[in-house]
C-alpha positions as CSV (number, residue, x, y, z in Angstrom):
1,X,0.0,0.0,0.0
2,X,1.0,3.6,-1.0
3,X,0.2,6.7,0.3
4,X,0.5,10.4,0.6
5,X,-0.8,12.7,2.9
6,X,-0.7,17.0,2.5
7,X,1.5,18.1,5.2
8,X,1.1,20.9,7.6
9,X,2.5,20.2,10.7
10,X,4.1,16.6,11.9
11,X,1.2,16.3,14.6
12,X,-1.0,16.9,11.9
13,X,0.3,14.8,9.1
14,X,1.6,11.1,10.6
15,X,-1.3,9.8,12.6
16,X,-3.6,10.6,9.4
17,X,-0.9,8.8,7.2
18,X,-0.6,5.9,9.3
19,X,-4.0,5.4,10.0
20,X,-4.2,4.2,6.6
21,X,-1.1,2.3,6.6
22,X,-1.5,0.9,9.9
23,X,-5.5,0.3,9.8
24,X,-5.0,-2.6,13.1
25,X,-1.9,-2.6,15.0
26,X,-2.0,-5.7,17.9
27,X,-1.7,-4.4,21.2
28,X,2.4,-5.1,22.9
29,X,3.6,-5.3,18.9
30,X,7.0,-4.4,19.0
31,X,8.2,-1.7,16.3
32,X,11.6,-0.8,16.1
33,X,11.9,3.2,14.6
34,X,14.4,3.9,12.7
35,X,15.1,7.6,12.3
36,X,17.2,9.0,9.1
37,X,19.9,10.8,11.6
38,X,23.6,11.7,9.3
39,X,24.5,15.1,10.6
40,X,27.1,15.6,12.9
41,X,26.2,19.2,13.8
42,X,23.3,21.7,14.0
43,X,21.2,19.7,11.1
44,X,20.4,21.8,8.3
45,X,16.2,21.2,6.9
46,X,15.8,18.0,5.8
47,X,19.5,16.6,6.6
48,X,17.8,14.6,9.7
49,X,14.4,12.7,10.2
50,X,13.1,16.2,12.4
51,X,12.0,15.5,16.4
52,X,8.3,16.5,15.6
53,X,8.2,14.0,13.1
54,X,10.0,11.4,15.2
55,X,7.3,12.5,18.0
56,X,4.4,12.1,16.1
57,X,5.7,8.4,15.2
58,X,6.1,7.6,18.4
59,X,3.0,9.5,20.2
60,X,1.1,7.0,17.8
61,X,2.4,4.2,18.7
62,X,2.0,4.6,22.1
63,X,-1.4,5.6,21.7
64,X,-2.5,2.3,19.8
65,X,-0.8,0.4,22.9
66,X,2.5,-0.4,20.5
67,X,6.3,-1.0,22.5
68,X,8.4,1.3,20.4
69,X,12.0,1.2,20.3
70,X,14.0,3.9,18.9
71,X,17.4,1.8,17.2
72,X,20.3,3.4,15.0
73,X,24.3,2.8,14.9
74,X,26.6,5.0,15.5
75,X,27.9,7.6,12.8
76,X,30.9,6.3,11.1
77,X,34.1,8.9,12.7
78,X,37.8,8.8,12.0
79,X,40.2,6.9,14.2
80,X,42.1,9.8,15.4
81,X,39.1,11.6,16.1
82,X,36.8,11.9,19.0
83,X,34.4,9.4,18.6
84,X,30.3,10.5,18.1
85,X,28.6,7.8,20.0
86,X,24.8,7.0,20.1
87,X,24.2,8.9,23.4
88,X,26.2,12.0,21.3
89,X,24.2,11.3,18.0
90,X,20.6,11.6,20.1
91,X,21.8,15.2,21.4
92,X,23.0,16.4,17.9
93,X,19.4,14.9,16.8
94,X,17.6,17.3,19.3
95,X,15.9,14.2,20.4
96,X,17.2,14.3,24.4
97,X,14.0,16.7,25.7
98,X,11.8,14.6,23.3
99,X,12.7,11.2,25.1
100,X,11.8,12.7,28.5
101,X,7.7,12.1,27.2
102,X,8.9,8.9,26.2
103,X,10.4,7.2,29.2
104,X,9.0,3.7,27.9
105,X,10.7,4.0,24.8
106,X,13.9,1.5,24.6
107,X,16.5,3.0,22.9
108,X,19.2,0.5,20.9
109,X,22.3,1.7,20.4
110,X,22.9,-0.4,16.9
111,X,26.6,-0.3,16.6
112,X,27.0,-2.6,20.2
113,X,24.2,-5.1,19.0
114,X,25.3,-9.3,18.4
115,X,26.1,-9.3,14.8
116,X,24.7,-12.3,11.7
117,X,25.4,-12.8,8.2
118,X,22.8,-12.1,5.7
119,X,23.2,-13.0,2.2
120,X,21.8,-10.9,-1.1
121,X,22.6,-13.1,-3.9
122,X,26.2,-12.8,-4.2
123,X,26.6,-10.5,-1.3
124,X,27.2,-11.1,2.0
125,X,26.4,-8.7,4.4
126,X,26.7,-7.7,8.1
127,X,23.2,-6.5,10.0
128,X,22.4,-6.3,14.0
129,X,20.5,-9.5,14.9
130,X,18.4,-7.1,17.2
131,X,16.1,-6.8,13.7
132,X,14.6,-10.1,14.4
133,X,13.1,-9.2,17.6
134,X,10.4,-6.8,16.6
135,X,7.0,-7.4,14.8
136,X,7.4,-4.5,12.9
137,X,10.6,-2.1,11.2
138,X,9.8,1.6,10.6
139,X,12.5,3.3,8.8
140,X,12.4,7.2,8.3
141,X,13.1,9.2,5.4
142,X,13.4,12.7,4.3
143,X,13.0,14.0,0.1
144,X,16.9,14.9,-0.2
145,X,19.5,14.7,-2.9
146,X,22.8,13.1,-2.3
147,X,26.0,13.8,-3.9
148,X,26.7,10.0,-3.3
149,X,23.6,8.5,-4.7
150,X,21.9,11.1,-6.2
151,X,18.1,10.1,-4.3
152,X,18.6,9.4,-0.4
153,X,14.9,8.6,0.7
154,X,14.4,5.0,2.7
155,X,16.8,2.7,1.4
156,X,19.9,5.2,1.9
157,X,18.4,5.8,5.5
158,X,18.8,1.9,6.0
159,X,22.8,2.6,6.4
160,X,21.9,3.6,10.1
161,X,21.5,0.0,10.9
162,X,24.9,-1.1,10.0
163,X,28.3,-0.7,11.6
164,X,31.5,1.0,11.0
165,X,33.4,-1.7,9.5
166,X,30.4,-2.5,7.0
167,X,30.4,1.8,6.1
168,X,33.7,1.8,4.9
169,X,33.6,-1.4,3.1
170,X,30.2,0.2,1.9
171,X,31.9,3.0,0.6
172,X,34.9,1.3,-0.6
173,X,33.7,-1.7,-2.8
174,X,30.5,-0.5,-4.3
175,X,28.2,1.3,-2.5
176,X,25.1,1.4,-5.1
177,X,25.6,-2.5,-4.9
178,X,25.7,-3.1,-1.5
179,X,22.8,-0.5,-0.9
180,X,20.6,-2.6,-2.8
181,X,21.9,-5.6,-1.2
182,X,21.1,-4.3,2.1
183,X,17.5,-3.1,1.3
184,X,16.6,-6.7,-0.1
185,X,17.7,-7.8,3.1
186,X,16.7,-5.6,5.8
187,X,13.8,-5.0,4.0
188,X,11.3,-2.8,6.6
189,X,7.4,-3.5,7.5
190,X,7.1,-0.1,6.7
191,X,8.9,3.3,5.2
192,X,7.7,6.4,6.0
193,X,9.0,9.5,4.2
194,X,9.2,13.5,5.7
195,X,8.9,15.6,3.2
196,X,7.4,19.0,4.8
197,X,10.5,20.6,3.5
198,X,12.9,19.2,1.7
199,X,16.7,19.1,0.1
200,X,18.0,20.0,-3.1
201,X,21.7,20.6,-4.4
202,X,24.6,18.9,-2.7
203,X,22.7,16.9,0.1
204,X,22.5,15.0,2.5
205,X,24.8,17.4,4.6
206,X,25.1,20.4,2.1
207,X,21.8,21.3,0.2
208,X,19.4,23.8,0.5
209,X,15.9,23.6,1.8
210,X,12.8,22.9,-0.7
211,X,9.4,23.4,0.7
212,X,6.8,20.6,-0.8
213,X,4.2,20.3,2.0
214,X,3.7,16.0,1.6
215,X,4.6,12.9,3.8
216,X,4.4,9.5,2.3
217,X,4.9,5.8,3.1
218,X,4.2,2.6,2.2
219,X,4.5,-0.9,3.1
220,X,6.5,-1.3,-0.2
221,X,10.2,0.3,0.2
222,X,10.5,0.4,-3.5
223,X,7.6,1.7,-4.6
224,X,8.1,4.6,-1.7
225,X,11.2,5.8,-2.7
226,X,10.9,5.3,-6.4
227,X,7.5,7.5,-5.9
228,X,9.6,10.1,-2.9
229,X,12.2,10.0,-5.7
230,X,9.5,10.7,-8.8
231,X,8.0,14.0,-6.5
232,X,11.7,15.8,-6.8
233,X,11.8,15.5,-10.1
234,X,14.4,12.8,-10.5
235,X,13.0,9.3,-12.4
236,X,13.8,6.5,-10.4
237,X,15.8,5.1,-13.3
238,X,18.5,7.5,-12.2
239,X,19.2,6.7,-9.1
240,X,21.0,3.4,-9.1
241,X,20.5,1.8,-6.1
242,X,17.1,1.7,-7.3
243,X,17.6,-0.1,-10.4
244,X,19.7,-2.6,-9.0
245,X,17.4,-3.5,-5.9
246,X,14.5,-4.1,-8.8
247,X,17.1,-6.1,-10.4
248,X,18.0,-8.6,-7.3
249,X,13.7,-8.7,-6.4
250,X,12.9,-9.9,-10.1
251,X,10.7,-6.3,-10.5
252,X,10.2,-3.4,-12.7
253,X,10.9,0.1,-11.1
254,X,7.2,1.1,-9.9
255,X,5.9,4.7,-11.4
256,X,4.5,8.0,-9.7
257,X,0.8,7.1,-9.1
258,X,-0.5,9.8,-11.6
259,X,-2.7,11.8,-9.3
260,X,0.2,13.0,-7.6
261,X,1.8,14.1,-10.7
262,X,0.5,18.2,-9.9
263,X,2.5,17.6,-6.8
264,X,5.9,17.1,-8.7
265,X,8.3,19.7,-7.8
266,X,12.0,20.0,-9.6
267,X,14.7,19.6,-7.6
268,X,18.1,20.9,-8.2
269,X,20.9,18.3,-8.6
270,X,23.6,17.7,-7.0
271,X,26.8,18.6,-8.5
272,X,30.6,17.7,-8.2
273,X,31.9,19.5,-5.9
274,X,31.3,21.9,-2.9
275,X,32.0,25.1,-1.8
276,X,33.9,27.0,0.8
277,X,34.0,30.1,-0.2
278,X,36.0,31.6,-3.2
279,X,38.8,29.4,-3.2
280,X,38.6,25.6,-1.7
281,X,36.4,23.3,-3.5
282,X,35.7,19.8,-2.1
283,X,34.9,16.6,-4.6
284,X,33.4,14.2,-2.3
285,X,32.6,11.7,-4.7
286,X,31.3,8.6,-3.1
287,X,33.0,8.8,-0.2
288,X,32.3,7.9,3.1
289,X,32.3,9.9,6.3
290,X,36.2,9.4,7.1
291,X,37.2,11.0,4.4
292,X,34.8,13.2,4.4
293,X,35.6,15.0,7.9
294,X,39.4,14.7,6.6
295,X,38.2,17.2,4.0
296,X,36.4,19.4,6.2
297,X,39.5,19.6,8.1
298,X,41.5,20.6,5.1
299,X,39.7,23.0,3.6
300,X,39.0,24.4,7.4
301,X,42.7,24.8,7.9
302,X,43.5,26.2,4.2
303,X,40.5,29.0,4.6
304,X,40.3,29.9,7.6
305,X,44.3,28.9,9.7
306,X,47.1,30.2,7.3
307,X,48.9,31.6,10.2
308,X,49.5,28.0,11.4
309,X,51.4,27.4,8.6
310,X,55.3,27.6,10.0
311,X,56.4,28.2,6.5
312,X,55.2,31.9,5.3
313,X,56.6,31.5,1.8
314,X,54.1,28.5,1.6
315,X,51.1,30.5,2.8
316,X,51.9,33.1,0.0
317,X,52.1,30.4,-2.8
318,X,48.7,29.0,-1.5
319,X,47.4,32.5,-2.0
320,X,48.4,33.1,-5.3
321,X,47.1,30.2,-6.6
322,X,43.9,30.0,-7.9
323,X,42.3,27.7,-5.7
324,X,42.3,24.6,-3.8
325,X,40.6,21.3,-5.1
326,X,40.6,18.5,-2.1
327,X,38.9,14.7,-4.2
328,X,38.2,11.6,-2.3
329,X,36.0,8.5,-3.3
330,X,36.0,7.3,-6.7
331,X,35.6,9.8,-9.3
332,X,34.8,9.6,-13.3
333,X,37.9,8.7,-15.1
334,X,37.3,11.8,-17.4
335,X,37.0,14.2,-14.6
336,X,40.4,16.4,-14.6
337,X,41.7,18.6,-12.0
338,X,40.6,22.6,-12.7
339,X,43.8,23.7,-14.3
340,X,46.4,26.6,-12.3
341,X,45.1,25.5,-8.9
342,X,46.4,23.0,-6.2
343,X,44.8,19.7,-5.8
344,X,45.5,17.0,-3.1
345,X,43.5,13.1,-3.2
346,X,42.4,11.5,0.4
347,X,41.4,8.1,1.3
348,X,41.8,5.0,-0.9
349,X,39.1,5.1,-2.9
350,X,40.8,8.0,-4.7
351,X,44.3,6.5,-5.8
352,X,43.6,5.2,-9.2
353,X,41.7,8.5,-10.1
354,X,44.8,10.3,-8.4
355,X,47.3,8.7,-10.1
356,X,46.0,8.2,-13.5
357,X,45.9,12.5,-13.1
358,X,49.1,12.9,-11.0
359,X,47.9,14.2,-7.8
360,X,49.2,14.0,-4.6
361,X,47.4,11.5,-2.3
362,X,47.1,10.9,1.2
363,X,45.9,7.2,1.5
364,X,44.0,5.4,4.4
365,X,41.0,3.3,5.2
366,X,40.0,4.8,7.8
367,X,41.5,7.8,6.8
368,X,43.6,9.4,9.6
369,X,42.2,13.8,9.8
370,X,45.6,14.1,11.5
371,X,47.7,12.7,8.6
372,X,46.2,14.8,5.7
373,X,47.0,18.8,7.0
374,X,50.6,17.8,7.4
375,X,50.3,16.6,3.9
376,X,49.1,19.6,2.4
377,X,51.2,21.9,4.0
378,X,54.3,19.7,2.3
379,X,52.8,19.7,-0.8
380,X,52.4,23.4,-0.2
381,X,56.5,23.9,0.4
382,X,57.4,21.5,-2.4
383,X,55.4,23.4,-5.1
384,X,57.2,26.7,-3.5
385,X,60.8,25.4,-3.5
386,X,60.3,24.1,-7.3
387,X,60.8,20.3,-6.1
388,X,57.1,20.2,-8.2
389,X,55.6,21.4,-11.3
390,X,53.3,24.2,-10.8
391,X,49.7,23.7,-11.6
392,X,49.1,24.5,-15.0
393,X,47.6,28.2,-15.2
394,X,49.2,28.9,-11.8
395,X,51.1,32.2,-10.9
């Protein structure tokens, strides 16, 4: 079952919507709630499942007698960095004060949770055997772009149930694969999708907000986010993940129920790289979250610390270059560095595009943040003292 529901305020919105997916719900079920939770900081619109939506999930729930448990891991952090547990990850989720009308609620800290080998045709895969406790999986969504995966939506929110070690191999050996591995798998009861507001542009930690006014869910994870997917403008035979998780279930990609075509809106797509201010550009590619605070760290450090810097002459040739280009993940073959600006490869996943282009890399997986500013700074003082060719264009 499908369905959408015009959205005005979470309270309003979720028990109308899962009145109709949910018409009986047994007394004492046991639903496990998954939230969509990825930021690390002061969530931008649509980055995280919000806390009135999560409230109204739960406040139903209770209401119909249900035993909700609130589950997710850990987010995936560096080694050399301090570590964001699931206590930390509630807080940056603005869900602490929310919990206190809750106190019933269990909460499952996923990453700690006995560990069992599922299999997805050829894939094997890692996944909490805490799943096979409850009657019922809810797992949140929000209407977002991703510079990873183009379309976020349910099956991208599954991630949260996997731990660290499965997130960089994830990341590393084919993550539109093993995304639709882990959907077939972990397959929910139920997907519900927040879409009050929504993200466009370089999501899921980067985009800006789009209001559309909908929720939807369904009882069909496919059909949800290929129709969540269909309302942004995007056809779900973009989006990968998608086409492969149709693939390994025998099924065609499901359309936008065409009543709900006058609620399509056009959302902007994500592109290569991001912004921090006028000179440092991040590629994250496909990357995963390791590399991905590496890079914040750099382009941090290059923007806004060139005082820390011991070498001045290396400061000024920073300066007078055009810009500063930091790629991780794996990146199209054809993609070249911009030309007269300095560019510097993290994390594994990057080496072959690094070296087919010749640019410096810092490897690692995990990536170590601590290994990668030391990096650029020698780069930086090579390229001054001549030991490299200067970028072509550069001053």
């Amino acid at each position: 079952m499908l369905a959408l529901e015009p959205y005005t305020t979470a309270a309003e919105a979720v028990p109308r919507l899962l009145d109709r997916l949910l018409p009986t719900l047994p007394p004492g079920a046991k639903v496990l709630v998954k939230p969509d939770w990825c930021a690390r900081q002061d969530p931008r619109p649509a980055e995280n499942s919000s806390p009135a939506f999560l409230e109204a999930v739960l406040t139903w729930l209770v209401a119909r007698g249900a035993r909700p448990a609130l589950g997710h891991t850990a987010l995936l952090t560096p080694p050399d960095v301090p570590y964001l547990s699931f206590t930390e990850l509630l807080k940056v989720a603005g869900c602490n004060e929310l919990l206190e009308s809750f106190p019933h609620v269990r909460l499952i800290d996923l990453e700690t949770e006995p560990m069992a080998l599922r299999r997805s045709g050829e894939d094997t895969l890692l996944l909490p055997t805490t799943l096979g406790e409850f009657d019922l999986v809810i797992v949140l969504g929000t209407l977002k772009t991703h510079m990873g995966t183009l379309f976020a939506g349910g099956a991208k929110s599954l991630m949260g149930l996997i731990p660290d070690s499965e997130h960089l191999r994830y990341h590393r050996d084919g993550l539109d694969r093993l995304l639709a591995a882990l959907a077939d798998v972990a397959w929910p009861s139920l997907t519900l999708i927040e879409g009050g507001v929504g993200m466009e542009g370089e999501g899921p930690h980067h985009g800006d907000p789009v209001p559309h006014g909908l929720t939807l869910g369904g009882d069909d994870l496919l059909e949800v986010d290929c129709a969540a997917a269909a309302l942004m403008g995007i056809a779900p035979a973009e989006v990968p993940h998608l086409s492969l998780l149709a693939a390994r279930r025998g099924r065609n990609l499901p359309g936008l129920p065409p009543e709900w075509a006058p609620l399509v809106r056009t959302y902007r797509r994500p592109g290569a790289h991001i912004q921090h201010g006028r000179r440092v550009r991040v590629y994250p590619g496909d990357s995963c979250a390791t590399c991905q605070v590496a890079a914040a760290s750099v382009e941090r450090f290059a923007r806004e610390n060139p005082h820390r810097v011991a070498d001045v002459a290396a400061v000024v040739s920073m300066l007078m270059l055009k810009g500063l280009n930091v790629w991780m993940g794996h990146q199209p073959e054809g993609r070249t560095p911009p030309a007269g600006e300095l560019s510097l490869a993290i994390g594994d996943c990057a080496r072959s595009w690094a070296e087919a282009h010749g640019v410096p890399l810092v490897g690692g997986c995990p990536l170590r943040v601590h290994e990668v500013q030391p990096a650029l700074v020698e780069h930086m003082r090579r390229l001054n003292a001549g030991e490299l060719p200067a970028p072509q264009g550069g001053r």
